[in-house]
C-alpha positions in Angstrom: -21.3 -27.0 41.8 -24.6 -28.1 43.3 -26.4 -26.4 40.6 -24.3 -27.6 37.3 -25.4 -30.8 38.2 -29.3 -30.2 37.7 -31.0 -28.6 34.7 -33.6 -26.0 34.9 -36.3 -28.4 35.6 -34.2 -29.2 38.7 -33.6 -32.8 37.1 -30.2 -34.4 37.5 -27.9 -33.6 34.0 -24.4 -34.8 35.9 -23.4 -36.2 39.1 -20.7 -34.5 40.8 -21.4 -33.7 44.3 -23.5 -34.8 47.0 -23.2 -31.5 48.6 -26.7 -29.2 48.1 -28.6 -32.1 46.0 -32.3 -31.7 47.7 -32.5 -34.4 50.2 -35.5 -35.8 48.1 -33.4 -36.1 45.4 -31.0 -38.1 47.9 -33.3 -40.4 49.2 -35.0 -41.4 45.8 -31.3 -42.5 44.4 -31.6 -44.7 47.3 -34.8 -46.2 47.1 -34.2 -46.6 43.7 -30.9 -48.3 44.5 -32.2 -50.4 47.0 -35.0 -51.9 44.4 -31.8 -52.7 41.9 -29.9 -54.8 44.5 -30.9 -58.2 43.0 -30.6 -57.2 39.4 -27.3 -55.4 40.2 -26.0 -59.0 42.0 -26.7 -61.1 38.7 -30.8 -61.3 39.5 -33.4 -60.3 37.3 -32.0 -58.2 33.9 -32.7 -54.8 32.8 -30.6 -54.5 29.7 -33.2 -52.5 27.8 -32.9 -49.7 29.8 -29.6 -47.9 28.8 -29.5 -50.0 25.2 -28.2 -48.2 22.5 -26.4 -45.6 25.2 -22.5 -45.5 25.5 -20.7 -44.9 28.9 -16.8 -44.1 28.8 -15.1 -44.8 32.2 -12.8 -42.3 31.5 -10.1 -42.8 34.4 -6.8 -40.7 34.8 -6.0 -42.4 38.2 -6.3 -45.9 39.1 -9.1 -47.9 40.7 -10.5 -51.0 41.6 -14.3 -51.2 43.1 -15.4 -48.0 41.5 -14.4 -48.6 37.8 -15.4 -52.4 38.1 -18.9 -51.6 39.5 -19.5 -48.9 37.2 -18.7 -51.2 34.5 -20.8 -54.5 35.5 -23.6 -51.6 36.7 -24.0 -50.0 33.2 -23.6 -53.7 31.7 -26.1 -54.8 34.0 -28.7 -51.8 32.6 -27.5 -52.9 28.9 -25.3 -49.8 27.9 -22.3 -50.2 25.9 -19.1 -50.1 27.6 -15.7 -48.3 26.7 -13.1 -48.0 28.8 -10.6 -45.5 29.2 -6.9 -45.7 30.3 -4.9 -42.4 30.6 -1.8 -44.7 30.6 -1.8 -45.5 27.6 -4.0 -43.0 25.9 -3.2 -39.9 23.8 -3.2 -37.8 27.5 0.4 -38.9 27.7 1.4 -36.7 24.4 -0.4 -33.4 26.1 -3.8 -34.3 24.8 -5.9 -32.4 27.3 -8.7 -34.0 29.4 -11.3 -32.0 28.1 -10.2 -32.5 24.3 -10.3 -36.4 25.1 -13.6 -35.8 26.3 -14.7 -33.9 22.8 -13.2 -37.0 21.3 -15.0 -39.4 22.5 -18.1 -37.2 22.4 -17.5 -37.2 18.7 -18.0 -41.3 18.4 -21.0 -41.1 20.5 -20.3 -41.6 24.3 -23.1 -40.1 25.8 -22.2 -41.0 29.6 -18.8 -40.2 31.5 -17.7 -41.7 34.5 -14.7 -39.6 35.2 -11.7 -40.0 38.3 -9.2 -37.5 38.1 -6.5 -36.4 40.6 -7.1 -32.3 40.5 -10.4 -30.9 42.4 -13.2 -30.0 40.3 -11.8 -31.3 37.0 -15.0 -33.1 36.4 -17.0 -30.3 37.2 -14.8 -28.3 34.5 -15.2 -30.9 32.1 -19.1 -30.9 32.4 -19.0 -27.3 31.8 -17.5 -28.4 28.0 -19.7 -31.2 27.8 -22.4 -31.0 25.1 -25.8 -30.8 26.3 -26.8 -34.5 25.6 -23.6 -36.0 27.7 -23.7 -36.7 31.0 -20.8 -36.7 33.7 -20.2 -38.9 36.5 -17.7 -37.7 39.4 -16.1 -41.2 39.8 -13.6 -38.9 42.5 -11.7 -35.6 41.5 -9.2 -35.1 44.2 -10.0 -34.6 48.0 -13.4 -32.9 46.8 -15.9 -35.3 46.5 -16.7 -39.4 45.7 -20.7 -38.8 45.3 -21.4 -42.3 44.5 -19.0 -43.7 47.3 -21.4 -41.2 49.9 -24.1 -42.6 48.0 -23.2 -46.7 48.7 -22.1 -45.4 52.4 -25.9 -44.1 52.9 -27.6 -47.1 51.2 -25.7 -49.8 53.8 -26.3 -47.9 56.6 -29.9 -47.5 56.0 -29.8 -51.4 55.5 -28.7 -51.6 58.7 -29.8 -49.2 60.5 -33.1 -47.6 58.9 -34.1 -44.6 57.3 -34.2 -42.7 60.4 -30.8 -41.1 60.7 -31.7 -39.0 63.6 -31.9 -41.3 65.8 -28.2 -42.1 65.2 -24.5 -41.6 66.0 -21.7 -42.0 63.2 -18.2 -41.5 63.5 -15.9 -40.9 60.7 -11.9 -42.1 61.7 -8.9 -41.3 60.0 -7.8 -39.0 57.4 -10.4 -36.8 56.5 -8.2 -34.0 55.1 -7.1 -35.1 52.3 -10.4 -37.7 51.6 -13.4 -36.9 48.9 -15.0 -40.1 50.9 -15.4 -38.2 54.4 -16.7 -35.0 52.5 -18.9 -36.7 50.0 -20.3 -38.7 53.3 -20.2 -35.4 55.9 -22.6 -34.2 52.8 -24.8 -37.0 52.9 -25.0 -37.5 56.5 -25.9 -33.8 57.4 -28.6 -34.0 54.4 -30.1 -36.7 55.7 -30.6 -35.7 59.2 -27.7 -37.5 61.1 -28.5 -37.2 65.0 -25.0 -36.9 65.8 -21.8 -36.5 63.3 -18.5 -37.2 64.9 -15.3 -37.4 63.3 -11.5 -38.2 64.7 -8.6 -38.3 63.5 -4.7 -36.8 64.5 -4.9 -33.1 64.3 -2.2 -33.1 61.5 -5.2 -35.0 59.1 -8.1 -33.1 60.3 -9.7 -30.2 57.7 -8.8 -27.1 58.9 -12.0 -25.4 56.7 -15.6 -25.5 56.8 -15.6 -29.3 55.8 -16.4 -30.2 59.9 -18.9 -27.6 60.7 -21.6 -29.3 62.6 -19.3 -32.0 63.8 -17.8 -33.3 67.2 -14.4 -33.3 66.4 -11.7 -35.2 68.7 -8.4 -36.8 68.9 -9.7 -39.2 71.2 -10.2 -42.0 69.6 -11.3 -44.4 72.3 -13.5 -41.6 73.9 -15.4 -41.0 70.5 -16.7 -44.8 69.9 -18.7 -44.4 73.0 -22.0 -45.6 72.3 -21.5 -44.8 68.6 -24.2 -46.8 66.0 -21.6 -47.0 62.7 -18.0 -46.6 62.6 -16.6 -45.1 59.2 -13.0 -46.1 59.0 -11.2 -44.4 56.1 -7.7 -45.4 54.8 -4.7 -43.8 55.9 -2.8 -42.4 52.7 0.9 -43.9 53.2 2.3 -40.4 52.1 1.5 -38.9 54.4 4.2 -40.3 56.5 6.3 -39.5 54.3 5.0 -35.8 54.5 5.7 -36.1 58.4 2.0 -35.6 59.4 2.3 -39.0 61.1 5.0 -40.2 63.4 4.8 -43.8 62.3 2.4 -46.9 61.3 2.7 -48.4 64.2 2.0 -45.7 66.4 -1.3 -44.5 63.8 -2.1 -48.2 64.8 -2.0 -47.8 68.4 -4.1 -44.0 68.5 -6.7 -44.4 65.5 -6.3 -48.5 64.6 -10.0 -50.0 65.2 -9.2 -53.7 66.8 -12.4 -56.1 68.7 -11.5 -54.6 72.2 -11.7 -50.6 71.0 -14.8 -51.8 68.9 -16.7 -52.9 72.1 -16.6 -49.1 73.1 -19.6 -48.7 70.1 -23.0 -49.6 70.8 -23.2 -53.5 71.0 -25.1 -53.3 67.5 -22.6 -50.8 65.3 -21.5 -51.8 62.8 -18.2 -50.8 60.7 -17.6 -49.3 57.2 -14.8 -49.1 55.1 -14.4 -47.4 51.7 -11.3 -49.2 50.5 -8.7 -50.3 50.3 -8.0 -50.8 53.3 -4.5 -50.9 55.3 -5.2 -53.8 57.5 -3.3 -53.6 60.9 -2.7 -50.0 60.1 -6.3 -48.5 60.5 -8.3 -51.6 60.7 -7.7 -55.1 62.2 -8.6 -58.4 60.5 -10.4 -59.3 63.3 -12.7 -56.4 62.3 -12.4 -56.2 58.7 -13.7 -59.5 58.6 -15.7 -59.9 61.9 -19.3 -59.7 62.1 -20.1 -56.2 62.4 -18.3 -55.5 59.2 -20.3 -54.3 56.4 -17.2 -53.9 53.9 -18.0 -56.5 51.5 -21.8 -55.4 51.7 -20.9 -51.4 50.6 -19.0 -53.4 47.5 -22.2 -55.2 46.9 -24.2 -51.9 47.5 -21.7 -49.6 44.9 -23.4 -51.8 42.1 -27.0 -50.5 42.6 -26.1 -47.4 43.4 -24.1 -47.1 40.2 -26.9 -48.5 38.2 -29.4 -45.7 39.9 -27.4 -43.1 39.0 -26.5 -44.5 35.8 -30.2 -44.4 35.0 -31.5 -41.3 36.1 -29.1 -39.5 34.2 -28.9 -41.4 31.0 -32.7 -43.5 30.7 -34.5 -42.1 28.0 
């Protein structure tokens, strides 16, 4: 998939994967993301720089941060905006996704910014894409959230500097069935991450290649020792119902991140959070909202990165 995404100047044609782009290529987004920060947060405008281009948020599941950022990002960079419900679209009367996507080529969209529930639909639906049109992987199943890895990087380098050798991450929770922890397990590794661990109940850890490299535990309390970021991810309710948990309350007690666990870290890490979160399931309020939390600042964060991406494919 790596390679779909670049053309044969090895220049970015879609976005659908962190995994294999050239760690240049990585940090570039990122410098170019953090220099958007104040434009991206209502500061200086740049809405010459995608005028006269169309994106399509083209969504056939639901979602909050990502389709709002990606919307006030390509406003922000003067594009025209149309957005896509499958609810009410022509998808519910068998219109296929990639005939919806000719569609709307045909009236000019030349940017999609596509979430779908089926791995690599957005990579299929580049593949029918017309040469001009761009595709965004807004989050096709428990592949890959590239943009989401993207906004993880950016706030930890904020935090933390561009070093990441020099630190420890953990990644907590259900990293089976989560495009976050793989699109971030990408990044990390492609950045040079010191140490990766991740920890969750055995029933929600990958039982593939997705953890190579990793230090991989049940131990929740044993892997925040000295750790520099904590990467909480959400705990899919479902999966109760599936019976790979016991219970909420006992999830709470294993692999639920409260102040006292927290002091385990390094007195400086700080916390992430993707969203939504289940608070007092995987995360505490205390936390969430506490003073080594950087939630809010990786919503800030998914507006430049949005807008970099958004501009490197699409600026013309």
């Amino acid at each position: 998939m790596s390679d779909a995404q670049l053309d044969g100047e090895g220049r970015l044609r879609h976005f659908l994967t962190l995994e294999g782009l050239p760690r240049d290529m990585l940090v570039r987004l990122l410098e170019r993301a953090e220099q958007l920060r104040k434009p991206a947060l209502g500061g200086a405008v740049l809405r010459d720089t995608l005028a006269g281009q169309t994106v399509c948020t083209l969504f056939f599941e639901p979602s909050t941060r990502t389709r709002s950022s990606f919307q006030l990002a390509a406003q922000r960079l003067g594009a025209d905006i149309l957005n896509f419900d499958a609810s009410t679209s022509s998808t519910t009367k068998g219109e296929t996704a990639t005939d919806t996507l000719k569609n709307l080529e045909a009236m000019g969209v030349q940017g999609f910014v596509v979430r779908h529930k089926e791995d690599g639909a957005v990579a299929a639906l580049a593949a029918a894409a017309k040469p001009d049109t761009a595709l965004i992987n807004a989050g096709d199943g428990r592949s890959a959230h590239p943009t989401q890895g993207l906004l993880d990087m950016l706030t930890l380098r904020q935090a933390k500097g561009d070093d990441f050798s020099k630190l420890k991450v953990l990644i907590v929770g259900d990293v089976r069935h989560s495009r976050v922890a793989r699109s971030d397990l990408h990044a990390l590794r492609t950045l040079g991450t010191g140490e990766i661990r991740v920890c969750g109940p055995q029933s929600l850890l990958p039982d593939d290649a997705t953890l190579a490299g990793c230090t991989v535990t049940q131990d929740f309390d044993a892997a925040l020792a000295g750790v520099d970021a904590v990467m909480m991810l959400r705990l899919q309710r479902e999966r109760m119902e599936e019976g790979l948990i016991t219970s909420l309350a006992d999830y709470h007690r294993d692999y639920g991140l409260g102040t006292e666990r927290l002091r385990r870290a390094a007195p400086d890490a700080v916390v992430l959070h993707p969203g939504p979160m289940n608070r007092g399931v995987e995360i505490d309020d205390a936390v969430a909202d506490g003073p080594q939390s950087l939630i809010l600042q990786q919503v800030g964060n998914g507006v430049a990165v949005r807008m970099a991406v958004l501009e490197a494919l699409l600026r013309r």
